[in-house]
C-alpha positions as CSV (number, residue, x, y, z in Angstrom):
1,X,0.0,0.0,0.0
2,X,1.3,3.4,-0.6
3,X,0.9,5.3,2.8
4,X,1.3,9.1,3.2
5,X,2.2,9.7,6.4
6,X,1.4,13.7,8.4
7,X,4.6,13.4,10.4
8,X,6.9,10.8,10.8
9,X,9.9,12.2,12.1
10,X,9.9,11.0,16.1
11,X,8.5,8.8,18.4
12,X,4.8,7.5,17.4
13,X,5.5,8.4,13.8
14,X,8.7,6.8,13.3
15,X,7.4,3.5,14.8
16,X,4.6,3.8,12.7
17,X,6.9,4.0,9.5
18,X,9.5,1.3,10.8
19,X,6.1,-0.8,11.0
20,X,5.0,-0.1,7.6
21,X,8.5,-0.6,6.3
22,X,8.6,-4.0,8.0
23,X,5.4,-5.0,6.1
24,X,6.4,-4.0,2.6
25,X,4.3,-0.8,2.3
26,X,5.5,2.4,0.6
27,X,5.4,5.5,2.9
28,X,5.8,9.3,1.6
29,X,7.2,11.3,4.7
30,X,4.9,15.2,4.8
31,X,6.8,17.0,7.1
32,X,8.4,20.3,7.9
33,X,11.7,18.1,7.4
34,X,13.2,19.5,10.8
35,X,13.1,16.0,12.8
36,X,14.4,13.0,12.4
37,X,16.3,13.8,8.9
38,X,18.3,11.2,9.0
39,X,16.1,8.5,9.4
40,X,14.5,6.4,6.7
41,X,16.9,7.3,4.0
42,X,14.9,5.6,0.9
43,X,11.3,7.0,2.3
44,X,10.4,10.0,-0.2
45,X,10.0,12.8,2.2
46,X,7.5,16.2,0.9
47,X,8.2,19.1,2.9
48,X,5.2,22.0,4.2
49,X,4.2,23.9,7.8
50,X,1.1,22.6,8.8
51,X,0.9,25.7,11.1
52,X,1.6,27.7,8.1
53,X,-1.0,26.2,6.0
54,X,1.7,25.5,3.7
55,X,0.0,22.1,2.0
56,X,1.9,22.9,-1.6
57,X,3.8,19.9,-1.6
58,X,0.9,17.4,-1.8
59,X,-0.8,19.6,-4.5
60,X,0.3,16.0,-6.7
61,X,0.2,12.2,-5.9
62,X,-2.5,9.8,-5.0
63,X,-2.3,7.5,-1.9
64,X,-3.9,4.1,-0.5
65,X,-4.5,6.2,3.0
66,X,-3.1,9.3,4.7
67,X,-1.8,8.4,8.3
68,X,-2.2,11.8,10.3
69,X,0.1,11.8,13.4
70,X,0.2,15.6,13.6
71,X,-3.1,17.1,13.4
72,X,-4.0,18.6,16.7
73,X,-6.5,21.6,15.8
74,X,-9.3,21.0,12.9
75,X,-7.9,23.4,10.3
76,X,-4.2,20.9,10.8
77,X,-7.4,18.4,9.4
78,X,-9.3,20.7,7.7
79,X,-6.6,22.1,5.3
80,X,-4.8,18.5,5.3
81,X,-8.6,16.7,3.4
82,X,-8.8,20.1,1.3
83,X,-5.4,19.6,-0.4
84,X,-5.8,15.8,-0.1
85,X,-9.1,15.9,-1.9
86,X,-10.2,12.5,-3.6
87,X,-6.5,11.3,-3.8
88,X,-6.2,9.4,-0.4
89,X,-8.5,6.5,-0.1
90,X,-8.5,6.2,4.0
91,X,-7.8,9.3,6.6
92,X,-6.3,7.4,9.7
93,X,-6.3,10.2,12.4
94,X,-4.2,9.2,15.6
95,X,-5.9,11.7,18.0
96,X,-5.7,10.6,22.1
97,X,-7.6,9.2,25.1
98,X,-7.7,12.6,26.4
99,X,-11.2,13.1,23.7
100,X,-13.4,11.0,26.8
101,X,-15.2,13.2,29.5
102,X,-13.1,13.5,32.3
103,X,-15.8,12.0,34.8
104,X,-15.1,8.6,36.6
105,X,-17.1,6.1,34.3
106,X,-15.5,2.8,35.7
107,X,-12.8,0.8,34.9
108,X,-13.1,-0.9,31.5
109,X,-15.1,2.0,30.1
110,X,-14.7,1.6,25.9
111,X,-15.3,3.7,22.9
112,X,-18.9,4.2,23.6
113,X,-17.7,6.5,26.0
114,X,-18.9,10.0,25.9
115,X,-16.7,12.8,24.5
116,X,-15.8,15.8,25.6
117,X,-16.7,19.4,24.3
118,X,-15.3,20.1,20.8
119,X,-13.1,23.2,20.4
120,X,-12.4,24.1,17.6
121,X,-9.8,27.2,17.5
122,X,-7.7,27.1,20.7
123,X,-5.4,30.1,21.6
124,X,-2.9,27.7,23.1
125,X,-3.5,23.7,23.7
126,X,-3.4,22.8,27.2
127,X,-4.6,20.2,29.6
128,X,-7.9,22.1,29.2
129,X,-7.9,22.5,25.4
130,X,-5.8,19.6,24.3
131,X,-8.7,16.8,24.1
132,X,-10.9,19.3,23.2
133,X,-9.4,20.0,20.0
134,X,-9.1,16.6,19.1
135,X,-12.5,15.6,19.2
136,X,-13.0,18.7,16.7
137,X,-10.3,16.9,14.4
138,X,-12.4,13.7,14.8
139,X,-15.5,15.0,13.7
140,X,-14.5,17.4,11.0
141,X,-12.6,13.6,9.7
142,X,-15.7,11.6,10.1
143,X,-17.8,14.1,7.9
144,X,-15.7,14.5,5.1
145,X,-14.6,10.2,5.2
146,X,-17.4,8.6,6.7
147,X,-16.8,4.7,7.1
148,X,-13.1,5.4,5.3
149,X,-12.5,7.6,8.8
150,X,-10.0,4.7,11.1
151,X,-9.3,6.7,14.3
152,X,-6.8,5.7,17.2
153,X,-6.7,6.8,20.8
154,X,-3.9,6.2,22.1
155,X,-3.7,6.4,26.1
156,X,0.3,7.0,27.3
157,X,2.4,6.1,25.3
158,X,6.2,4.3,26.1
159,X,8.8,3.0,24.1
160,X,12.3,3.2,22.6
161,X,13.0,6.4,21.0
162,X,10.5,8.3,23.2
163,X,10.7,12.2,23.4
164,X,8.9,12.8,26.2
165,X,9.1,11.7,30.0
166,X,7.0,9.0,30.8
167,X,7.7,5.4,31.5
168,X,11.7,7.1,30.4
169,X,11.5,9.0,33.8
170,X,10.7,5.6,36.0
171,X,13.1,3.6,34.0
172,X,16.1,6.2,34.7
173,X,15.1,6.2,38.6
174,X,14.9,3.1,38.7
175,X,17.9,1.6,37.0
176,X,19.9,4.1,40.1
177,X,18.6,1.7,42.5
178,X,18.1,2.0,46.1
179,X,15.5,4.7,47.2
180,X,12.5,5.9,44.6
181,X,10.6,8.9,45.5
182,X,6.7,8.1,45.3
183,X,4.9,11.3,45.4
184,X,1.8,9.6,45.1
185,X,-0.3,6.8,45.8
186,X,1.2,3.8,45.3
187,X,-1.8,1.8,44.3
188,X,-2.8,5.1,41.3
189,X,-3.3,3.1,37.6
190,X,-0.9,3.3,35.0
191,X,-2.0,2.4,31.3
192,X,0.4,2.6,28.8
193,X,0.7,1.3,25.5
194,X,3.9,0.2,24.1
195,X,4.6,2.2,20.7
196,X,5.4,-0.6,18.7
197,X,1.9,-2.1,19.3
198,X,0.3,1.0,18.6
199,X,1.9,1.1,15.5
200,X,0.9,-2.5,14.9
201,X,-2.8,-1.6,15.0
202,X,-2.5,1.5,12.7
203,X,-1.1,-0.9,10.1
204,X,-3.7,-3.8,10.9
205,X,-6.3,-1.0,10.5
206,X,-5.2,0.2,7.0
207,X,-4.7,-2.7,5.2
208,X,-7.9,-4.2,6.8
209,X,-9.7,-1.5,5.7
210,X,-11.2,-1.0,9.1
211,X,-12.8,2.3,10.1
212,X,-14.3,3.9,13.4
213,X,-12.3,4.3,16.6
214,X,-9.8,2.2,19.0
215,X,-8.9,3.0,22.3
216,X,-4.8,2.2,22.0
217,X,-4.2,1.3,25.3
218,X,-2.3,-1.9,27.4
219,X,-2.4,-3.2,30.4
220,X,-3.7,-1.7,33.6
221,X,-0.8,-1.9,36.1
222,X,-0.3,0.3,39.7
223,X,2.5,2.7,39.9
224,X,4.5,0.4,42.3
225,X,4.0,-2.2,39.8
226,X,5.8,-0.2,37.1
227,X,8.3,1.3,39.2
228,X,9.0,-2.2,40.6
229,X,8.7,-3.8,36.9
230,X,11.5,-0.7,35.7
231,X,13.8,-1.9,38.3
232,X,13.5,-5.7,37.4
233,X,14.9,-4.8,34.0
234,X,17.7,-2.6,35.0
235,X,18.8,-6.0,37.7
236,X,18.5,-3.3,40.7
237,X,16.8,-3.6,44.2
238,X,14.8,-0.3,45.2
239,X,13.0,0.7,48.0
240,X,9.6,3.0,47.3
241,X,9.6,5.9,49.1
242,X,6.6,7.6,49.7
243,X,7.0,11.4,49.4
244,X,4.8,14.3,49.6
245,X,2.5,15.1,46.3
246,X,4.5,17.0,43.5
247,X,3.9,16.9,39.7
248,X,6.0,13.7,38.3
249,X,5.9,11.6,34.9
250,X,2.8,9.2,34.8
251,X,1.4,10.5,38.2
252,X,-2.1,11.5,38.8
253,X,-2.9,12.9,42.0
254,X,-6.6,13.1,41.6
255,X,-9.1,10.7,40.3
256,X,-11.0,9.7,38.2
257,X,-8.5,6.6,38.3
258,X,-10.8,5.1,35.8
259,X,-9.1,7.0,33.0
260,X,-5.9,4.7,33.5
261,X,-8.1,1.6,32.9
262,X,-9.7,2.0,30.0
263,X,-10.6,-1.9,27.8
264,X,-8.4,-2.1,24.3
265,X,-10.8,-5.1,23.2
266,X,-11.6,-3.6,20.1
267,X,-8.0,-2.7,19.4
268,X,-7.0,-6.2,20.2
269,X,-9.7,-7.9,18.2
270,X,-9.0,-5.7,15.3
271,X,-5.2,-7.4,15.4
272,X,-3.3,-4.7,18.4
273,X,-0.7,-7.2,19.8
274,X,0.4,-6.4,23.6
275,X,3.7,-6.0,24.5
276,X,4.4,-7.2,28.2
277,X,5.7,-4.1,30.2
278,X,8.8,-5.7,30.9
279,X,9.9,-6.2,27.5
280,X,9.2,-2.4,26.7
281,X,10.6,-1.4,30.3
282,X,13.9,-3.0,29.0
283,X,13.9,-1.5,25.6
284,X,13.9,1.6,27.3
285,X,16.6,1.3,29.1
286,X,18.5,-0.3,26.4
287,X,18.0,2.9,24.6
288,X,19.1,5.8,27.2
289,X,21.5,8.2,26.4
290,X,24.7,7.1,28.7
């Protein structure tokens, strides 16, 4: 399949290319062409400033399905389809977890859960604004695409090559053995979904031809169980230390825990394979900076 891909330059993007690479699909980079420039050195790469508007360089070429990893407000969507027009077969939008209403619905809650608000031209996105925005992207997708609409909700998301602190943080603390701050409660949810498997799905879902919406999410562990699951692949001993609250990497302080326990049955009947935690936990590590 010929893929165009919104992105692709780090983290979820780059797996998601590797995985399409693997399976002997032809992926077209769209990208500003700042990140990750020396990575896939065969892929054709087109370069534009989706905050610029600047879509000039898919004004030619026709695709099996556009896989849109950096849309985050509706005109990123809006102006992406408009140049696009009928030359992509399938729009596969990776939005987030964060679209769901923040109240506590219960563990196992799926993608019949409500949404949130849209909104549709954020000043800034924030914690407030973020989801928000994305459910806006979702809709303005499902319109125009209809059944040829595949979105993906990713809940946090871990893995080699990660640019953000996350599961990175908890791995690095760990792997210092002895004593782990906890400012938190050691029994709070964690959900995190290993980027490889995420990536997995997105490919399942395109050459399946599957549309609607998966929540991209693994398995429901405790804090302590992923601190103490961090430290089992680094071979250290540490001791959890509770600490007063302070803002960390995968911490809530507040509930609704719920949202850390959400089902991926869909994602897993529609071919998501889970990683164990260890196995990503140890891929991590394997892939600090010294």
């Amino acid at each position: 399949m010929r893929i165009l891909i919104l992105g692709g330059g780090s983290f979820v993007g780059r797996a998601i290319v590797t995985a399409l690479l693997n399976d002997s699909h032809q992926p077209t980079l769209f990208s500003r062409g700042k990140i990750g420039t020396n990575l896939f050195p065969s892929v054709p790469r087109l370069i534009g400033d989706r905050d610029a508007g600047d879509y000039a360089a898919l004004a030619g070429g026709t695709w099996d399905a556009v896989v849109d990893t950096s849309g985050y407000v509706p005109r990123h969507v809006d102006q992406a389809m408009d140049a696009l027009g009928d030359r992509v077969g399938r729009y596969l939008f990776v939005s987030s977890h964060a679209v769901y209403v923040l109240q506590d619905v219960g563990p196992g809650s799926d993608e019949s859960t409500p949404l949130r608000a849209p909104v549709r031209d954020p000043d800034v996105l924030t914690d407030a604004t973020y989801g928000p925005a994305k459910v806006a992207c979702e809709q303005d997708i499902l319109a125009r695409f209809g059944l040829r609409a595949s979105i993906v909700r990713p809940g946090k998301v871990a893995g080699p090559h990660d640019n953000q602190e996350g599961l990175t943080y908890w791995v690095r603390e760990a792997a210092r053995g002895g004593r782990v701050e906890l400012p938190g409660d050691p029994k709070q949810p964690v959900q995190l979904i290993d980027v490889r498997d995420l990536a997995a799905l997105v490919v399942r879902l395109l050459v399946d031809g599957r549309g609607g919406a998966f929540n991209a999410v693994g398995q429901s562990l405790t804090i302590t169980q992923v601190i103490e699951t961090c430290a089992a692949a680094a071979g250290t001993s540490v001791e959890i230390v509770p600490v007063p609250e302070r803002r960390l990497p995968l911490l809530q302080p507040t509930r609704p825990w719920s949202t850390r326990q959400r089902s991926a049955a869909k994602a897993q009947a529609a071919g998501m394979p889970v990683t164990p935690l260890p196995v990503t936990a140890a891929d991590v590590l394997a892939n600090l900076v010294p």
